[in-house]
N, C-alpha and C positions, 0 to 999 in steps of 0.2 A: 575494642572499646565497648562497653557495656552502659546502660542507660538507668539511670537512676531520679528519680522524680521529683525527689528534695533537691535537685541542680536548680530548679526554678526560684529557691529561693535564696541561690549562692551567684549576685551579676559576672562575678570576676570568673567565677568555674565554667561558667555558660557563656562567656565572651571567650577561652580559651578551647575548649570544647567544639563549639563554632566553627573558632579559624582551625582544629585540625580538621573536624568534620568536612569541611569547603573544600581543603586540600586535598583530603581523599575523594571526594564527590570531581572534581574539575578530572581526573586520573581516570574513576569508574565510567564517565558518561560521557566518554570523543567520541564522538560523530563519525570519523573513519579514522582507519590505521593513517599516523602521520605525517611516513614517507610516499603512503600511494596517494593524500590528498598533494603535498607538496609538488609530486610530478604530475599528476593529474592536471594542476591548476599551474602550470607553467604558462604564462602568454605563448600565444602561438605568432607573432610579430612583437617589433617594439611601439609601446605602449607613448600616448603623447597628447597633450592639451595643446590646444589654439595660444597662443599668448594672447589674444583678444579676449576670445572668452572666458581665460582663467583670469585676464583682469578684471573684467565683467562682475567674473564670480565672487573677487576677494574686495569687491569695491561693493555688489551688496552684502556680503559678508559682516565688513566693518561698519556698515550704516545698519546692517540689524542687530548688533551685538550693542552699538551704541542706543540704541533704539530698546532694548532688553534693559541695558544699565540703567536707564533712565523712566521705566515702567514704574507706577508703586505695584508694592507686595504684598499690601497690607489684608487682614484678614477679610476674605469673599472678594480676593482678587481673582481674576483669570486666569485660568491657566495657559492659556496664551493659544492665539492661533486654530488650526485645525485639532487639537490635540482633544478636546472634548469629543470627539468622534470616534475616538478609538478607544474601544472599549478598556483598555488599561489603565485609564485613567479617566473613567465614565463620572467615579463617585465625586459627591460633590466636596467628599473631604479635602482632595486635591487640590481645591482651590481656596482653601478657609486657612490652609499651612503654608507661609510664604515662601518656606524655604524645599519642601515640595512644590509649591505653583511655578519655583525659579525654576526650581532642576528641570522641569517638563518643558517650562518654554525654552530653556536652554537646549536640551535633548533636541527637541522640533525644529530648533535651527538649526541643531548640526545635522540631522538627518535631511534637511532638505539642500543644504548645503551639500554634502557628500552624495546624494542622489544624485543631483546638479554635476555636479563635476564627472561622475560617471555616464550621465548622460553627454558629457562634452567630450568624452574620451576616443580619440582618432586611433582606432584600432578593426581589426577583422570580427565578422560578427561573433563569434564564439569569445575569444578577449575580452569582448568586452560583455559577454553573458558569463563570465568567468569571475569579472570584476562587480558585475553589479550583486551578485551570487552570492563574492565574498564580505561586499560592504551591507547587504541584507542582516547576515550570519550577525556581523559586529554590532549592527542596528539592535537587534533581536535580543541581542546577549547585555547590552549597555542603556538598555531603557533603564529610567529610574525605577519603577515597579521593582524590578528583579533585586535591589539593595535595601534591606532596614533601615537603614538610615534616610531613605528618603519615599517610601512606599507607608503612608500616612495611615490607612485602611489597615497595615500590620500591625504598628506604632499603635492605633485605636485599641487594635484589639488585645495585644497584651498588656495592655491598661488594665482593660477591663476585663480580663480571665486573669491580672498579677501574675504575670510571667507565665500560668499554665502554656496557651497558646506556642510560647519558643519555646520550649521542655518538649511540649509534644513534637512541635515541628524541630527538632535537634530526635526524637527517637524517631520520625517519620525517615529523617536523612539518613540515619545508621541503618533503619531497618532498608532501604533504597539501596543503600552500599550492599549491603549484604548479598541482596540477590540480584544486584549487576544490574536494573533498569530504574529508571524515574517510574513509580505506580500512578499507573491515569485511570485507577479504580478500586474498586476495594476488592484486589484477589480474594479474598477468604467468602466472599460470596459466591464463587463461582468452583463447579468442578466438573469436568469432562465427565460426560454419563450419567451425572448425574441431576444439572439443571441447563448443562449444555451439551447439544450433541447428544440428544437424547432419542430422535428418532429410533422404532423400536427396527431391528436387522439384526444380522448375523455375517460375521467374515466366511467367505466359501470360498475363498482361495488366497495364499500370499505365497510371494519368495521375500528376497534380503531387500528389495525396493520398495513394496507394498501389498497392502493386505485390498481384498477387493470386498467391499460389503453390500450386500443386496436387502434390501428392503421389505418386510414384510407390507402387501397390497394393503389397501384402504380401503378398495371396492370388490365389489363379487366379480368384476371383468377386464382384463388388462388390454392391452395393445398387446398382438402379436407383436411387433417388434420391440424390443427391448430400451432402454436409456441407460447409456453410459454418460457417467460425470467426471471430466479431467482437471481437479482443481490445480492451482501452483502448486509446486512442491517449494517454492520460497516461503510457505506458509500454512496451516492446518487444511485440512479440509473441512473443519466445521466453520468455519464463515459461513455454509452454505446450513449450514443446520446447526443454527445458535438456539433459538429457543420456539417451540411449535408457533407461536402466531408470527415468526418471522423467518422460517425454515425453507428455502427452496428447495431446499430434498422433500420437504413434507409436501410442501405444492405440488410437485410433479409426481408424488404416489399417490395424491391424491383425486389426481386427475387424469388416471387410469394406466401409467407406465410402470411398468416392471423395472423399477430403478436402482443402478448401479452408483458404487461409486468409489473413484481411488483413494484412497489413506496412504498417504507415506509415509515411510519409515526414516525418521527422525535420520539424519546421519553421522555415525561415529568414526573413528580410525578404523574400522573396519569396513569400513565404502569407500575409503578418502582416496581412491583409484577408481574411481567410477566416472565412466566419461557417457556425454549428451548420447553415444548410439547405445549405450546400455539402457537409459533411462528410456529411446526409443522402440529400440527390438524387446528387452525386456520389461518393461513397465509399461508402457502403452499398448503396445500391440499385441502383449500378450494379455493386455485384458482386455481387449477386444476380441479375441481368440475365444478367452475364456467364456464372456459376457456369450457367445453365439454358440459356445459349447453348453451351456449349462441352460438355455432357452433353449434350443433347439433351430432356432430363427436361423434363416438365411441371413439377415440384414439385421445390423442395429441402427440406433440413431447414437449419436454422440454431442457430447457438450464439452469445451474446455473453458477456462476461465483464466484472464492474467496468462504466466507462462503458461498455463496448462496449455492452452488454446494457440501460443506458438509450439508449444510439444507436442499437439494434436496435428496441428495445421502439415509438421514433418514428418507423423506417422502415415496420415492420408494420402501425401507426396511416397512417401516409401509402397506404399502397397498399392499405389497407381502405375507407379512403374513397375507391379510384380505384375498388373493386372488383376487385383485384387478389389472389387467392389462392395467389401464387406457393411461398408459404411454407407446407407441410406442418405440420412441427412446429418448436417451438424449444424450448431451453434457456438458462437463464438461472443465471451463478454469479455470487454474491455480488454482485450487482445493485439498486440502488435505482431505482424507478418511481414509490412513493411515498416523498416522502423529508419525511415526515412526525416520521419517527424517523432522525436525521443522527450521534448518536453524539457523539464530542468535537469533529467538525469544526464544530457547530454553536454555538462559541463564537467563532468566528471572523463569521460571517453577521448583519448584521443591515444594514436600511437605507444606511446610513452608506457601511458597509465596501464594500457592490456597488457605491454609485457611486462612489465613490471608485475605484474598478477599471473602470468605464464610463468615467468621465473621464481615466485614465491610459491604458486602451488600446481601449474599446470601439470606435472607428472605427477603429482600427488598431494593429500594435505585439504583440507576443512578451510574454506570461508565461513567462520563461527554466524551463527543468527544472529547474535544479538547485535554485531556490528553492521548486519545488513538491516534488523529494525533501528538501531539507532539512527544509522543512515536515512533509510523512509523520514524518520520524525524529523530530523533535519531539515529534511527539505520545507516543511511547516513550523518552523523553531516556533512562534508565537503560539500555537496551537496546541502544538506536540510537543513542546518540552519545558519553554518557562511560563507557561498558563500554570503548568504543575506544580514549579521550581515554589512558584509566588504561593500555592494553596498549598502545597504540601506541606514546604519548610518555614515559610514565614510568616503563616498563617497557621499553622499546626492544622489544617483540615485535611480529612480524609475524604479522598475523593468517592460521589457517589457509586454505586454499580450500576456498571454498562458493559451490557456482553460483547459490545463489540470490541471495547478495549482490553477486555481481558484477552481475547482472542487475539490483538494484537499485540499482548507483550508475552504470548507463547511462541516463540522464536524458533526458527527451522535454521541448522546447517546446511550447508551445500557441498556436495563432494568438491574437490580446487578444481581436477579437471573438465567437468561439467563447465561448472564457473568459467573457468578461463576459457573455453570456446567459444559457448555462450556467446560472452562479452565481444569476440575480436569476430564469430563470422555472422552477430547479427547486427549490437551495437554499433561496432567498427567499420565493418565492413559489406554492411545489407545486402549479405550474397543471397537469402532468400528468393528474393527478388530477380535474380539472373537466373533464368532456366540454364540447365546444367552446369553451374558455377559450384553446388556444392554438393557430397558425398556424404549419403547419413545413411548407415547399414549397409554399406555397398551399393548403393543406388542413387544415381545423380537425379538431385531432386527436379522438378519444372511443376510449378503451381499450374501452368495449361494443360495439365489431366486430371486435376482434382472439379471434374465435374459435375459435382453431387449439388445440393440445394444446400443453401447456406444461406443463417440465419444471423446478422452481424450487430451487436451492441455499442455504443459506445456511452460515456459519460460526459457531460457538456462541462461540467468544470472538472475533470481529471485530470490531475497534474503527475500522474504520473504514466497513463496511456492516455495522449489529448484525445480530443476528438477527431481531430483530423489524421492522426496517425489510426485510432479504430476504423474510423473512414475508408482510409485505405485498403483497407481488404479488398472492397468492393470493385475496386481497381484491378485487381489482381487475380481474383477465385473466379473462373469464365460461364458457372453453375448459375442457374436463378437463385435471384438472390433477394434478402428484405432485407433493409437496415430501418434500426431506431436507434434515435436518441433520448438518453432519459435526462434530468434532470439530477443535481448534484456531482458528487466524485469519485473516485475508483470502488469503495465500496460503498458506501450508503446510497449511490445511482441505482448499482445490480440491488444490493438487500431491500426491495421496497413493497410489501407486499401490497397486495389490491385493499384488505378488510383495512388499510391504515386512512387508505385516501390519501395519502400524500404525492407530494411533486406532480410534476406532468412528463407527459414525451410524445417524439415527435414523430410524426409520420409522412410518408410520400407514398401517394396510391398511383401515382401516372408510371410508375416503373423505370423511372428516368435515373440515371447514379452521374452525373456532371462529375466533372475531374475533384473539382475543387469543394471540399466539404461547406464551405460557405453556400455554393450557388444551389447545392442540394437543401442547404438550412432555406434558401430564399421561395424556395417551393414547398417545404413541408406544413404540416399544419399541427397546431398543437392539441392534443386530445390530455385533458386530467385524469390523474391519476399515475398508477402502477401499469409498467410496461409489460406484467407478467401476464397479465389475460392476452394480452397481441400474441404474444409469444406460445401460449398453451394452443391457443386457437392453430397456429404456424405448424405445431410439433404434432398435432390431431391429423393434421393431413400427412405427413409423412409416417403413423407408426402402422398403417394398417388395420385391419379387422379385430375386432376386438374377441376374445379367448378366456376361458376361464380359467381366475387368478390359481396359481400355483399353489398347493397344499402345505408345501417344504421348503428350505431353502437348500439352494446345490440343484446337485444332481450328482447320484452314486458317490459310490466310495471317492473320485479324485475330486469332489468338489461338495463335500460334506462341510456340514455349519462346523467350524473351530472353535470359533467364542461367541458370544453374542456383538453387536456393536454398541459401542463404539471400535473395541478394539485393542488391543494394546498397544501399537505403533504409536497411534496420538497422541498415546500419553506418555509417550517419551521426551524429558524436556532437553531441549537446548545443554 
């Protein structure tokens, strides 16, 4: 289907157009594959209301629907209820259009209604985090905003553009199909190496998993000890170096570490048999290997972030039980090691669902990216998916540029059996957690030898590593230890540099780590700002004397500069 301009002035081509358009868009954009959400989201017991309370509910029901019929509508009516608070329907056109103002107070009842009844649902706590989960999703999907015909602010606006506004938002949608995701930016602003990911480096060593790039210094004198950086491989490693005044890779060259960091290699049919001890023995550990070969250093420090920091947290387990103390200190951001506390992702997890993913790809075979970023946005449908729906198509706007969301719709594969282990001995099964319950590289892991000092993050609203699941590290790693908490979520908490001034975070100087991530919040104190100066300050004492910066990057012939950075792994898409 090809896009042509003059549609805007033909209603009938652009009303057909439309509904195919919609038809392919509902196809391109599931949220997950539909047999694994279907067993995924089976109740785990049978599912049951009170008859009291579902009387309750359908007797205010009937007295608020009577109570709605019987409202006027007329224009600079209300929009009824709480709904002026929610910013989908902030404007005050909402309430000037009667049959806009109904549909929202109507929406508002049903939503409060069906929350209601979910709250009254006598089932096992997961069931019913299952149900509330699923009646979110339909909430999400069924505001009136999300439809032309009753999203007033749309209505206004192809008024007043004469149909431009749907023309463009019908080529916004085609161009969206094409490349497989909803755009919550204007890609064409942005391009790896060139306004992102631009820290200046060089790769000095890869295999088929990752390329490792070191850092040209900032200053005449490094740390003897080295910084390794372990991002997710669920996702790029330039989150950490989006654009120099929000770069923690520039932060921490700049404040005198000799910094490394991993890039992974996007992955195709040619990994798609790649399992968690490959990505262990050979991508982590061997650039730790490297990182101490090509410094010269006894010791590095290391950083993981998201899964890197559970992919770290097993390589440090693996080389404790070699007796290997190559690693100094680490940091850990937004990290789960006990994932005891999983958040919303843990409606998704249960028996069923892993093997069902063990038999789809456990011996082999690609969890494509894009179904694991659509899944993320999911979990924020209001946010992440029809904030966009509403500006992109029925609005014809293009979304401003934000390096963060380009970043986020640059999608990472996953090998299936990675994936499917992953899933069933952390998810499932928090063998972590049990000294010698699990086996990675032939070594039965116990977090009671990973003795080093550790530095522990978490994000006070991350919905997808809570807090209290970051928390728990602390529990578990027997090392001195610091935790903070910043402000905001899984990413904009970490991305927060000091020169912004924003947010706050928190601190405990009495050294106390209480079971419970609460009784620790109940002692902390809040300090403004960026949590990165606490942190710079943390990693100064563990890197050592300070040495003059290196001339080159490498070291000899087996660890000669390749390409410059960024690299070309990164820019391998999805």
């Amino acid at each position: 289907m090809t896009f042509d301009p003059n549609w805007a002035q033909d209603p009938q081509k652009m009303q057909q157009l439309w509904s195919q358009a919609w038809g392919q868009v509902l196809q391109s954009f599931e949220p997950v594959d539909v047999s694994a959400l279907a067993t995924s989201m089976r109740p785990l017991q049978t599912v049951a209301l009170s008859p009291e309370k579902l009387a309750r509910l359908q007797q205010q029901y009937l007295d608020d629907v009577h109570a709605l019929w019987n409202q006027s509508w007329g224009v600079g009516g209300s929009t009824g209820g709480d709904a002026r608070g929610d910013r989908r329907f902030a404007s005050d056109e909402w309430g000037r259009n009667p049959l806009s103002a109904f549909a929202v107070a109507a929406y508002e009842l049903q939503a409060r209604t069906l929350m209601a009844m979910v709250d009254a649902v006598q089932a096992d706590e997961k069931t019913r985090a299952r149900i509330r989960f699923s009646v979110e999703q339909f909430l999400a999907a069924s505001a009136p905003s999300n439809f032309l015909a009753f999203n007033v602010e749309a209505q206004k606006k192809a008024l007043q553009t004469q149909g431009e506004s749907l023309a463009q938002g019908l080529a916004n949608l085609l161009k969206d199909i094409q490349q497989g995701h909803i755009s919550m930016t204007d890609e064409s602003r942005f391009e790896v190496g060139r306004n992102v990911a631009t820290t200046e480096g060089a790769v000095v060593f890869e295999n088929e998993l990752l390329q490792l790039i070191e850092y040209k210094p900032l200053t005449a004198k490094v740390h003897e000890r080295p910084f390794l950086m372990v991002p997710p491989c669920i996702n790029k490693y330039y989150i950490l170096d989006l654009q120099p005044d929000n770069s923690f890779i520039r932060y921490a060259v700049s404040q005198g570490h000799r910094t490394f960091v991993v890039s992974w290699r996007n992955p195709d049919m040619t990994l798609a048999d790649k399992t968690w001890d490959d990505y262990i023995e050979g991508a982590v550990i061997k650039a730790i290997q490297a990182v101490k070969e090509i410094s010269g250093a006894e010791k590095i420090n290391a950083l993981g972030f998201c899964v890197g920091g559970t992919m770290l947290s097993n390589a440090l387990a693996v080389l404790a039980a070699r007796g290997d103390d190559s690693v100094a200190s680490a940091t850990f951001l937004t990290t789960l090691i006990d994932f005891t506390e999983t958040g919303v992702l843990d409606v998704f997890i249960d028996e069923n669902f892993v093997r069902l993913r063990e038999l789809q790809m456990g011996q082999g075979g690609l969890m494509k990216g894009q179904d694991l970023a659509s899944t993320f946005s999911f979990l924020r449908p209001n946010d992440l998916v029809w904030n966009y729906v509403v500006g992109n198509y029925l609005k014809g706007e293009t979304p401003p540029a934000f390096d963060l969301l380009y970043w986020n719709c640059d999608s990472t594969n996953l090998p299936g059996p990675y994936y499917a282990w992953y899933l069933r001995h952390f998810y499932l099964e928090n063998k972590l957690v049990q000294p010698g319950a699990l086996t990675v590289c032939g070594e039965k892991l116990d977090l009671r030898q990973v003795k080093l000092p550790v530095y522990v993050y978490g994000s006070r609203e991350d919905h997808i590593v809570p807090i209290g699941g970051a928390y728990a590290s602390t529990q578990l790693l027997p090392g001195k230890k610091r935790f903070v908490m910043g402000a905001s979520g899984h990413i904009a908490g970490v991305i927060n540099p000091p020169a912004k001034k924003k947010r706050s975070h928190w601190l405990r100087e009495d050294g106390q780590f209480p079971a419970k991530v609460d009784d620790w919040i109940a002692g902390a104190a809040e300090h403004p700002g960026s949590w990165w100066e606490d942190w710079a300050a943390w990693l100064k004492g563990h890197a050592g004397r300070q040495v003059a910066a290196p001339k080159a990057y490498g070291k000899g012939a087996r660890f000669k500069a390749i390409e410059p950075a960024p690299g070309r792994y990164v820019r391998q898409r999805a």
